[in-house]
C-alpha positions in Angstrom: 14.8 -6.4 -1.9 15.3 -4.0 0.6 13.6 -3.3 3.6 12.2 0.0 2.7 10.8 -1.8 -0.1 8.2 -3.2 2.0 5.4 -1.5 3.2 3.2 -1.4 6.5 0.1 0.7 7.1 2.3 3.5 7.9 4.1 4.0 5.2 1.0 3.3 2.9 -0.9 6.0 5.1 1.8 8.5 4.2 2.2 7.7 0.3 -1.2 7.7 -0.2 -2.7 10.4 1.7 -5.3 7.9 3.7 -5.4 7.9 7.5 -4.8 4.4 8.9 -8.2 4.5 10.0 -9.2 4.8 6.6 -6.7 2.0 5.6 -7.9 -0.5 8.5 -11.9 0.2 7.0 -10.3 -1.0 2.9 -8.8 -3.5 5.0 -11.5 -4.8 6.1 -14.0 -4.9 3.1 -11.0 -6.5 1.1 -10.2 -2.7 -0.4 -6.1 -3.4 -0.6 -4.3 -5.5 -2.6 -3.7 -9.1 -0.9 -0.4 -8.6 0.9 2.6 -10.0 -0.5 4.2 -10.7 2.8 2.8 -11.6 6.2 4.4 -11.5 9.8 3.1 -11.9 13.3 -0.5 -12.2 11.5 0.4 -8.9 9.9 0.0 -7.5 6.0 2.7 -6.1 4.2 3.1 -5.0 0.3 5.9 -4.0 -1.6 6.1 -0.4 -2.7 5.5 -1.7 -6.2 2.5 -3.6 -5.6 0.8 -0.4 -3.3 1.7 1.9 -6.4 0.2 -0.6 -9.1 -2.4 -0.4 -6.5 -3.0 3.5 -7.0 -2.4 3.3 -10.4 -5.4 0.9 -10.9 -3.4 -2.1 -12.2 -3.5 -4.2 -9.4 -6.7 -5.4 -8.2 -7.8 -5.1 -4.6 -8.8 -8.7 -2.7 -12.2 -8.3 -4.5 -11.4 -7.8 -8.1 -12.0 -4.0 -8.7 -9.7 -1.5 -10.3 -9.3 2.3 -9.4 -7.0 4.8 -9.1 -5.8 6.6 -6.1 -3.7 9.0 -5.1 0.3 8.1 -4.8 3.0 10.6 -3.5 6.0 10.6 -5.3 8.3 12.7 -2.9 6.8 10.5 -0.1 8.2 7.4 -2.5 11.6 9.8 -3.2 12.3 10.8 0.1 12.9 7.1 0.9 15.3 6.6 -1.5 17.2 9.1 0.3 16.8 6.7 3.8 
């Protein structure tokens, strides 16, 4: 796995279109996914598991399902990093 394959608030901020105000608030009420990966006390996802996420396959930490917006030339212009 590389390291652009895991994901901060940032980089879910900018694929999804959400401020990180926004993100800290789903954070909060258990909105996001449970984080595969934690350092320092802090979440991270993959960039699988953030567009399963959007896609409504993966569940946030309370059990629902729904879709949300996902940027693919956000997720393409890594590639290019």
């Amino acid at each position: 796995m590389k390291l652009s394959d895991i994901w901060g608030d940032t980089q879910i901020a900018n694929a999804t279109g959400l401020d990180r105000k926004t993100l800290h608030t789903l954070k909060s009420y258990g909105r996001l996914p449970e984080p595969d990966l934690q350092r320092s006390g802090r979440p991270f996802w993959t960039r699988n598991t953030i567009r399963g996420w959007c896609a409504g396959k993966i569940p946030d930490r309370n059990g629902r399902k729904a879709t949300r917006r996902f940027d693919e030339d956000y997720e393409a212009g890594l590639a290019d990093e």
